[in-house]
C-alpha positions in Angstrom: 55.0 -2.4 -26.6 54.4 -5.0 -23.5 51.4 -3.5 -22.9 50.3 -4.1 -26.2 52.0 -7.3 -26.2 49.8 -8.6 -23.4 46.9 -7.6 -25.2 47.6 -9.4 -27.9 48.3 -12.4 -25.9 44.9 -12.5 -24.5 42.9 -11.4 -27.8 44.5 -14.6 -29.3 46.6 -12.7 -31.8 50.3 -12.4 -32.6 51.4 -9.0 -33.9 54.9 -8.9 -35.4 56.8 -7.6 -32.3 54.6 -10.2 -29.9 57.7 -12.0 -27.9 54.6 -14.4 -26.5 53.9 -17.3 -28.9 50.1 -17.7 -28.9 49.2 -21.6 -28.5 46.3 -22.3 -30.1 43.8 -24.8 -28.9 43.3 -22.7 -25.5 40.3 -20.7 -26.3 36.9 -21.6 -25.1 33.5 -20.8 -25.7 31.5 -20.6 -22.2 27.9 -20.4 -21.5 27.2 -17.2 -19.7 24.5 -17.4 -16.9 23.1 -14.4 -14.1 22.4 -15.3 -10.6 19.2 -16.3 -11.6 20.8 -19.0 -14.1 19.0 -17.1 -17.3 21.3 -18.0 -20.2 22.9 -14.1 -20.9 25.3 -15.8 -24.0 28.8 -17.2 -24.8 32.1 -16.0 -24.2 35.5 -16.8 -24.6 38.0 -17.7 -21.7 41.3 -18.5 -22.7 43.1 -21.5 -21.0 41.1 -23.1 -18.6 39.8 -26.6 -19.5 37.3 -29.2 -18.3 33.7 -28.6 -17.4 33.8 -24.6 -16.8 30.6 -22.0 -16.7 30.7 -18.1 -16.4 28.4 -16.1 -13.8 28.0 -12.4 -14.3 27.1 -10.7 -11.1 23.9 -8.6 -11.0 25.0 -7.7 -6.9 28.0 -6.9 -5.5 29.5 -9.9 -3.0 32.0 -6.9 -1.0 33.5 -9.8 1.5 35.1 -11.4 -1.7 35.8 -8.3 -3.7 33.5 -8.7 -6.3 31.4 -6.2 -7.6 28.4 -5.9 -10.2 28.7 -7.1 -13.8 31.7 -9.1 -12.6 32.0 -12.4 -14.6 33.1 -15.5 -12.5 34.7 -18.5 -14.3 33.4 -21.2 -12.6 35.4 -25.0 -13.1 33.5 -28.1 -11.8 35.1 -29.4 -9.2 34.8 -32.2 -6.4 37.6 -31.5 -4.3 37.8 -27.7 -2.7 41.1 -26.2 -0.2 40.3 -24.0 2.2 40.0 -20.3 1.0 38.7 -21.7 -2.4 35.8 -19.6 -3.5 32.9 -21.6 -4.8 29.8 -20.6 -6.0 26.1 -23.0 -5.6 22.5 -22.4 -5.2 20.9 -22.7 -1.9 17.4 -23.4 -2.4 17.6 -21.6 -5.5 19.4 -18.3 -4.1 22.8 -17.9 -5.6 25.9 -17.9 -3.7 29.5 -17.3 -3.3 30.8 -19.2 -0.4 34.2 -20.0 0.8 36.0 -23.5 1.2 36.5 -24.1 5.1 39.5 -26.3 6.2 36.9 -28.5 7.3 35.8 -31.2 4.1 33.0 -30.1 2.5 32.1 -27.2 4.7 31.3 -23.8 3.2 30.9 -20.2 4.7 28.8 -17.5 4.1 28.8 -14.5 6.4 27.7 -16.3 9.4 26.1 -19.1 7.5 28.4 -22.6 7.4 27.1 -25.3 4.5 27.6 -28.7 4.1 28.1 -29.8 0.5 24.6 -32.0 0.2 22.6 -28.1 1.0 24.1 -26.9 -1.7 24.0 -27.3 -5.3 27.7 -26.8 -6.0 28.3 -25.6 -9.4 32.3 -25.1 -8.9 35.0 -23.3 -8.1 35.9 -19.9 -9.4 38.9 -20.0 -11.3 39.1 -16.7 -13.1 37.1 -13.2 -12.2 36.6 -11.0 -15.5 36.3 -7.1 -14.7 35.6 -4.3 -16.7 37.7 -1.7 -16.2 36.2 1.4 -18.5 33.4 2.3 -16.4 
């Protein structure tokens, strides 16, 4: 039954035996983009708020344990800590870089970036996986 209670949680319903109150108000509707920024659709992400967009992965990024047909949850964002994972577009070439201590540096396998390189579209909040396959 918690299984199934977490399930419920997420889906947005309450089922009799749920002990988790479902607050409503905390569903979104996302644009989902690819790497190439071709609108793929909409989804829902539950409770995240402010500017947010979804990537779905066509290429596995191995150095951040993400793999193909992942969906990144991306939240704008102007201030990023170090370890953050942020995804941009470097001269139209989509990437997922990682905060550096330093301000407004980014990594990339051997690659560092300032913020005006890159077009920063955020900072990846949530990672969506399917599990079946």
């Amino acid at each position: 039954s918690r299984t199934i209670s977490k399930l419920a949680y997420v889906a947005g319903t309450s089922p009799q035996f749920s002990r988790v109150p479902i607050q409503q108000g905390e569903i979104n509707a996302v644009a989902l983009y690819s790497q190439t920024r071709d609108t793929l659709g909409v989804i829902s992400v539950y409770g995240i708020n402010g500017e947010i967009k979804a990537y779905q992965l066509g290429t596995a990024w191995a150095v951040h344990q993400m793999e193909v047909d992942d969906i990144l949850i991306v939240k704008k964002t102007k201030v990023f800590k170090a370890g953050d994972k942020v995804v941009a577009f470097h001269e139209d070439n989509f990437l997922i870089l990682e905060a550096l201590s330093e301000k407004n540096k980014f990594i990339s396998g051997v690659e560092i970036y300032t913020s005006k390189q890159l077009d920063l579209e955020g900072k990846v909040v949530q990672i969506i996986r399917n599990l079946h396959d």
